[in-house]
N, C-alpha and C positions, 0 to 999 in steps of 0.2 A: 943885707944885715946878717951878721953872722951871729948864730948861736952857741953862744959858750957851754960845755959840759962841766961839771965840778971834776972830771976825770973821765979818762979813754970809754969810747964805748964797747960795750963786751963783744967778743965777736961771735955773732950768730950763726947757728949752721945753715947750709940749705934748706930750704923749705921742706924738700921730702925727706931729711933727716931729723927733722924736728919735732922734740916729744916734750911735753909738756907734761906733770904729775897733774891730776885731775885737783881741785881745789873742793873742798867739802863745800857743802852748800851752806852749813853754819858757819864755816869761816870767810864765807864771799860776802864782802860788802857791798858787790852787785848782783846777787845769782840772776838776775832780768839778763846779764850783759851777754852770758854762753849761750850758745843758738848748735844744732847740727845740720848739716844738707843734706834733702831726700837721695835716696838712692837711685840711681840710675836705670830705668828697665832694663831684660834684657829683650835681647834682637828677637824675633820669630825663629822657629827652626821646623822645618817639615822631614818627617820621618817616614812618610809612605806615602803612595794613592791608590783610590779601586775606583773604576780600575786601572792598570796600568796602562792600557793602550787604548787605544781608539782611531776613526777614521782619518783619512787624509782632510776632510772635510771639514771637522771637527761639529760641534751641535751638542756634543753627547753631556749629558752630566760628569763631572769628576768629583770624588770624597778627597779632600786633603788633611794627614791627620798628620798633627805635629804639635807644638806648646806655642802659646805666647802669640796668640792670632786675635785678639781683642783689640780693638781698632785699626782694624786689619785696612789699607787704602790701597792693595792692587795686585794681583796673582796674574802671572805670567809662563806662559808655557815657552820657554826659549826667546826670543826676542820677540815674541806675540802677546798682547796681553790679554786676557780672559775679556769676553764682552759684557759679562756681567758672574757676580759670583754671593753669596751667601755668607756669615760668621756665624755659625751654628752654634758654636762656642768655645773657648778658648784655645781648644785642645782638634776641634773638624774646621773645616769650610767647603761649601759646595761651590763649583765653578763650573763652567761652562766652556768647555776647550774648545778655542777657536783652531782655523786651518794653520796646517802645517804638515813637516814632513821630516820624518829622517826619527831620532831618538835626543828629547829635548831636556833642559831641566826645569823643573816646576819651580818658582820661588813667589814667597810672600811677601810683602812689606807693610811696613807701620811706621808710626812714628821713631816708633827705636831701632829702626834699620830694617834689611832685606836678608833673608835665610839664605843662608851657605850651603847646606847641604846637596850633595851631588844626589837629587831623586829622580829621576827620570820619566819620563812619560816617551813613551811609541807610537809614533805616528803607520799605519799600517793600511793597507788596501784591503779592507772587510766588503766579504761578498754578502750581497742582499740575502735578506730570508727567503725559504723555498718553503712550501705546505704542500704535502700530499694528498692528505686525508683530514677528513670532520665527520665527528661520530656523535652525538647521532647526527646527522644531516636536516634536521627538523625539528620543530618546534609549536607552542600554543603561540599566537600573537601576544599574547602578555609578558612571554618571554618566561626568564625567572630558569631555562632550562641548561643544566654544565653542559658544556659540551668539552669534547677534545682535541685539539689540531693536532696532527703531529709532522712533519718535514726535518730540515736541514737548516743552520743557521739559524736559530731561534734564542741563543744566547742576549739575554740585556736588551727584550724587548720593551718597546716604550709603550706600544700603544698595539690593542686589539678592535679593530672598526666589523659589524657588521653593517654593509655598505657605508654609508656616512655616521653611521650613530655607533661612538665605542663601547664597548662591552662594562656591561653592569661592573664585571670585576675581574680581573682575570692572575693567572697565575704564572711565572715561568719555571717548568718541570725539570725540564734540561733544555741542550741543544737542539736536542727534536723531539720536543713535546711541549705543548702551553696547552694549560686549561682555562675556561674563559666561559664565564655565563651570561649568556646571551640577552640583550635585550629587551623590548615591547619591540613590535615592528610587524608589516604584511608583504605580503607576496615573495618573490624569491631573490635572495639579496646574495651579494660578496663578499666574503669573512678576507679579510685582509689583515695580515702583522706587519708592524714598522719598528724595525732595528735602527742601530746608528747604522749598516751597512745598507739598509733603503727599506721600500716597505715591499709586503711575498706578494706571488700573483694570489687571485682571489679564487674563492672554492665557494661553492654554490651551499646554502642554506634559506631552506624555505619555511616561511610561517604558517605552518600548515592551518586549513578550518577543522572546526570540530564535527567529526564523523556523524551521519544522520541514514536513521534506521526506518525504513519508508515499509518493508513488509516483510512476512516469514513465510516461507513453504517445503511440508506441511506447515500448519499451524498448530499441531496437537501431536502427541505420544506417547508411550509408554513411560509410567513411571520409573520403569529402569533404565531408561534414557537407551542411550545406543546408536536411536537413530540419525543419518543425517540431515541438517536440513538447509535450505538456500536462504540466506538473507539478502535483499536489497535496497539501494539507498545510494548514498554517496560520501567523496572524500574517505573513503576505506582504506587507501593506501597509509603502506607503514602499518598499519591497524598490527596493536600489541595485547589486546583482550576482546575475547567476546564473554559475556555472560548471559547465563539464564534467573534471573533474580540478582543471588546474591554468591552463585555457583557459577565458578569458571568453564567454559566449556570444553567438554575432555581434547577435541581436538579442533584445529578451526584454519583453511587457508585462505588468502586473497587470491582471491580468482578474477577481478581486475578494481579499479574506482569505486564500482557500484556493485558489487557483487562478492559474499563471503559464503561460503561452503563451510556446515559445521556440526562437528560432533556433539550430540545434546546429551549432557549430565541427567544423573539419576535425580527423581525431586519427588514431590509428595502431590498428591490428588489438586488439582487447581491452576488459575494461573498465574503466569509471573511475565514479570517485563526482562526483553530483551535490550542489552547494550554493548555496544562496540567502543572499545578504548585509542586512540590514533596518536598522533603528535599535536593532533589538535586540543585534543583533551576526550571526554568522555560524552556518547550520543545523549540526548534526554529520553526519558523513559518514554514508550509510546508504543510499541509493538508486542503484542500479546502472545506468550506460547501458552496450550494449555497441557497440562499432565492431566493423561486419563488414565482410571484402572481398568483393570482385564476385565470383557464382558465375563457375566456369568451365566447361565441358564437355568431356569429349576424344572420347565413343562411342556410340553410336544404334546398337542392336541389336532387331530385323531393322532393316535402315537402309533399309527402300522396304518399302512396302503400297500397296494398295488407293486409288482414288481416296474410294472410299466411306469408307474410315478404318473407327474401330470396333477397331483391334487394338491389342493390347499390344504397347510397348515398352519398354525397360531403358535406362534414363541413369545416365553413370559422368563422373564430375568428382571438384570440391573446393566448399567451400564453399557445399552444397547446404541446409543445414539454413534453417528456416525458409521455406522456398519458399514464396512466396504465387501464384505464377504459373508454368507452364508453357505454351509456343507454338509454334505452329510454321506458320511465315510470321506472318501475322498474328493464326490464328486460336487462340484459346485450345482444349489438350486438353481432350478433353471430362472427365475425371475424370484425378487425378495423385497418389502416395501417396510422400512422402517416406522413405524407407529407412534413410537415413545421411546423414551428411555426405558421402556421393560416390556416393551412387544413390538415382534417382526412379524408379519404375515410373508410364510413363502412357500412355494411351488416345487415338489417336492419332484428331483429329479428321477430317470429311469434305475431301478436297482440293477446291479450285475445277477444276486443271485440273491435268496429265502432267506431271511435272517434278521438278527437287530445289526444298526450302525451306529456309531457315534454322531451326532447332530453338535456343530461349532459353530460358532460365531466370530468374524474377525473384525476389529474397529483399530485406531489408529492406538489403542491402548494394549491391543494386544491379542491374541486368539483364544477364548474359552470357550465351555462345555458345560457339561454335567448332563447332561442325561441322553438319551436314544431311541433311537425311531425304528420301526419291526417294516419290513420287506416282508408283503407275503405271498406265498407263489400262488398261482391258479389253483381253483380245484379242479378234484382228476378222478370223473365216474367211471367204472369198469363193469359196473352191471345193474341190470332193473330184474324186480324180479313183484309180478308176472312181468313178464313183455310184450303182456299185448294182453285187450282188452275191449269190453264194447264200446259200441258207437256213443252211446251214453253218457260215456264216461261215470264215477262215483265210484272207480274200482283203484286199492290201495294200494302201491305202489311203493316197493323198499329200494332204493338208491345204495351202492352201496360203493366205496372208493376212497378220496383219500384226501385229507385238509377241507373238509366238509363243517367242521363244528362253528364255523362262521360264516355258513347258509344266508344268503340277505332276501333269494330268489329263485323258484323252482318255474321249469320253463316247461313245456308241453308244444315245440313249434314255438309261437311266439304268442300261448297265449300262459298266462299265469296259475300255478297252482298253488292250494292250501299246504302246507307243507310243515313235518317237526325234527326237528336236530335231533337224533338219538346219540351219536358221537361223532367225534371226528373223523370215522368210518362210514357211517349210516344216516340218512335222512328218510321218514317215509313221506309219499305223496299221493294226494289224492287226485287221479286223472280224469282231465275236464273234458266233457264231450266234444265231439271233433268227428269228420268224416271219416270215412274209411280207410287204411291205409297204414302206411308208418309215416313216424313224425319223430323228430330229434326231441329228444330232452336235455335239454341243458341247467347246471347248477352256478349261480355267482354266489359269489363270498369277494369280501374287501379286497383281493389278491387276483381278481378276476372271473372271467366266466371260463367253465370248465368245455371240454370240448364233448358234442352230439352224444347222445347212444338211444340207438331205434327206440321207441313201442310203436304194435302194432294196433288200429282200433278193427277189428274185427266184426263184420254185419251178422244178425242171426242168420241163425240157418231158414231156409224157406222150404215151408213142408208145401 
């Protein structure tokens, strides 16, 4: 059936020259009837990657950053396609480059097409990680402690394992260095790094125990510290502190496992606990040093003997306990018996020569003094006067000579006289009957006995 026109139909342009004046929407008797079509997306486009290259093997993560990656359905590196990849958001996506080789181009696709841009990605032969060194090489088993690797090839490390357990946290420095703090863990394990190039060889790190402090020798010393002393125990290795209290000790070496050698800080009167710091951590308190002060002395009683020595004397102070030494002048008592803390009984040795000496005391706190002991020579008779007398004896007798005014004993032979100190020149005595004859007289005093000088006891005359 043909339909007729009232006249020609107008002739229209093409489509894509075709413009219509928009029609007011008060002047449409249908505004319902104009409709617009959504816009078209655009394609994906990728602008970079990091990083640029990676193994023949591929594994590695890649970042793709470009626009228009929101429903993103497939990343391809070259004719390979990603085994699995990420839409971080509109503008990244992470992928997972599979193997290949040579220099590829990366592209994305979606619904609204697949990215043109020529971006490339490098497939490259990356050599494994290498490790030289781990600082410190030890730790507490709870871990918690940084350590440092450092090698070759450490670039865009993925993972840090001591032995199978990977590292609390770790860091990449550069190319050769990673930092990485070390796990919980025991006994002595393999720090191993894994690159995309492979994983390093392993380097020895041990969970050390914690150091234990079993005895000190000495045990005790001077408040000015100085001296050294031996600690032992175990687990010492590495050892990074010793202290005495809460005072670092001025100097201290490992002398092996169980044995520390150490200079003891100055401290105050009393004791403290000893402790050793390791990789393990720090010993428990339980070994006693003591700080002792300088003995003192205040009293020597008898305070003068004999040059010969050989007697007992009584020492009164403080701070006598542990005495390892008693002397006087130079010379050591011959034997000395600690009493108290403020009395020694000792045995006074031979003097060289007449005189006072200093008397010291030595203890692990130190050498003191205060006062002195008198050496005194023998007495020395030169003459009697009469010198000679009856058989009777009751006849008076002047002694006369020298260090006499500490007369103890006037001797007649060997029997005893009445006798009086006039001075330290002169003694008179009174001569005890006795046979006929001569007979020694001898004088003692503290310092000894002096040596003979005749009288005679003369018989009367017989008429």
């Amino acid at each position: 059936m043909n339909t007729s026109h009232p006249g020609p139909d107008p002739v229209r342009a093409p489509a894509d020259q075709q413009h219509e004046e928009p029609i007011p929407l008060s002047a449409s008797r249908h505004p319902s009837s104009t409709s617009s079509a959504p816009a078209a997306a655009a394609p994906p486009a990728v602008s970079s990657l990091s990083p640029a290259s990676g193994p023949l093997g591929g594994g590695n993560s890649v970042t793709v950053n470009g626009t228009n990656f929101t429903g993103a359905t497939e990343v391809r590196f070259g004719a390979n396609r990603s085994p699995s990849f990420t839409v971080v958001s509109d503008t990244r996506i992470t992928a997972i480059a599979p193997a290949g080789t040579g220099a590829v181009q990366v592209t994305v696709t979606t619904a609204s097409g697949t990215s043109s841009q020529f971006v490339t990605y490098a497939y490259t032969q990356v050599s494994g990680p290498v490790l030289s060194s781990v600082a410190p090489s030890s730790g507490p088993p709870s871990g918690g402690t940084p350590v440092t690797l450092t090698g070759a090839g450490l670039s865009g490390a993925t993972a840090v394992r001591f032995g199978s357990t990977p590292a609390s946290s770790f860091t990449v420095v550069s190319d050769t260095q990673v930092t990485a703090v070390a796990p919980a863990g025991s006994g002595t394990v393999q720090i191993t790094v894994t690159t995309p190039g492979g994983t390093s060889n392993g380097l020895a790190y041990t969970y050390a125990t914690v150091p234990a402090v079993s005895a000190v020798s000495p045990n005790q010393g001077p408040l000015s510290g100085g001296n050294t002393v031996t600690l032992t125990g175990s687990n010492f290795s590495g050892a990074t502190a010793v202290t005495f209290g809460a005072t670092p000790a001025t100097a201290f070496s490992v002398v092996s496992p169980t044995t520390i050698s150490a200079v003891v800080p100055a401290g105050l009167p009393g004791p403290v606990q000893i402790t050793v710091t390791g990789p393990g951590g720090t010993s428990s308190p339980g070994v006693t040093y003591f700080y002792v002060a300088v003995p003192v002395l205040n009293d020597v009683q008898p305070g003068s003997g004999p040059l010969a020595g050989g007697n007992t004397v009584t020492l009164t102070g403080s701070h006598l306990l542990g005495a390892t030494a008693v002397r006087f002048g130079s010379t050591a008592a011959s034997s000395f018996t600690v009493v108290s803390d403020t009395a020694i009984t000792a045995v006074v040795p031979p003097g060289s020569t007449a005189g006072a000496v200093p008397v010291t005391v030595t203890t692990p706190g130190g050498t003191g003094g205060g006062v002195s002991y008198l050496y005194l020579g023998a007495p020395v008779l030169s003459a009697l006067s009469p010198a000679q007398g009856p058989l009777s004896g009751g006849e008076t007798v002047t002694l006369t000579g020298s260090g006499l005014g500490a007369t103890t004993s006037v001797r007649f032979g060997t029997v005893p006289a009445a006798f009086t100190v006039v001075s330290d020149t002169a003694v008179t005595a009174v001569a005890p009957p006795g046979p006929a004859g001569p007979v020694g007289v001898t004088v003692t005093a503290p310092g000894g006995t002096s040596a003979a000088v005749t009288f005679t006891r003369v018989p009367p005359p017989v008429i």
